[in-house]
Legacy VTK file of the C-alpha trace (Angstrom):
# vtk DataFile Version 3.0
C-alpha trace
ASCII
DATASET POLYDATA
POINTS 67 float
29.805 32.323 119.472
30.172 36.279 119.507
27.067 38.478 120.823
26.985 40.196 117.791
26.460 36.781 115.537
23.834 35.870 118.807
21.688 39.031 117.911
21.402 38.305 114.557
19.527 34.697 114.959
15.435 35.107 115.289
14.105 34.229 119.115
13.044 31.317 118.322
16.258 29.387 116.888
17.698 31.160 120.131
15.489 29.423 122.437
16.415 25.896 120.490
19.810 26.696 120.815
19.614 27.168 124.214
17.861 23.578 124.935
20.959 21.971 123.059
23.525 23.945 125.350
21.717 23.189 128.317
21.577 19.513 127.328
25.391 19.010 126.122
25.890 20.875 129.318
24.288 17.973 131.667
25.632 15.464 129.923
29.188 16.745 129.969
28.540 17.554 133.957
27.869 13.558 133.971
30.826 12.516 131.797
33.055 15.016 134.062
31.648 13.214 137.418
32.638 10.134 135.410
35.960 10.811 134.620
35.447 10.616 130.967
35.680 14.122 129.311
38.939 15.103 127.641
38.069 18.988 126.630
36.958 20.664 130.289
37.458 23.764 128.051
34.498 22.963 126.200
32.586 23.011 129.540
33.359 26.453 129.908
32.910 27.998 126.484
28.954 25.837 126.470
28.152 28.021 130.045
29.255 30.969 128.481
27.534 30.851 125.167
24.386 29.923 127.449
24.794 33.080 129.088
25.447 34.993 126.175
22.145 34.018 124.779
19.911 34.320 127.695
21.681 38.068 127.995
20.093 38.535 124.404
16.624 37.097 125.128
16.371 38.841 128.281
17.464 42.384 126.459
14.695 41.640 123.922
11.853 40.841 126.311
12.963 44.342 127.963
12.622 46.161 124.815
9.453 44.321 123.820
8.055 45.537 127.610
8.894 49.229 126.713
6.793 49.438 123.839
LINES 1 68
67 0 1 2 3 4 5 6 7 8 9 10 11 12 13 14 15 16 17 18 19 20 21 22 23 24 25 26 27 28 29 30 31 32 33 34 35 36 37 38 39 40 41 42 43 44 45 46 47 48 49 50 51 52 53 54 55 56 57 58 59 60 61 62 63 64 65 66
């Protein structure tokens, strides 16, 4: 997911997509303890979309405090 396509999307779909990444990203921490996940590239691209969004919701709730 590109920042630009992450700025586009309204807060609130944000903040859903953010409690599926964090989700897929506990459960793939379990199947990785477990020996079971096959992509550990996945892993990587999830905790980097994760920060990618918080990086947009924090730059909004800066601009909204400016106002």
């Amino acid at each position: 997911m590109k920042v630009n396509d992450i700025r586009k999307i309204v807060t609130d779909k944000l903040q859903e997509q953010l409690i599926d990444l964090r989700k897929k990203t506990r459960e793939m921490r379990f199947s990785l303890a477990n020996n079971q996940l096959k992509n550990v590239r996945e892993a990587r691209r999830i905790k980097k979309d994760v920060a990618k969004i918080l990086t947009v919701l924090n730059e909004r709730r800066q601009a909204e405090a400016k106002k």
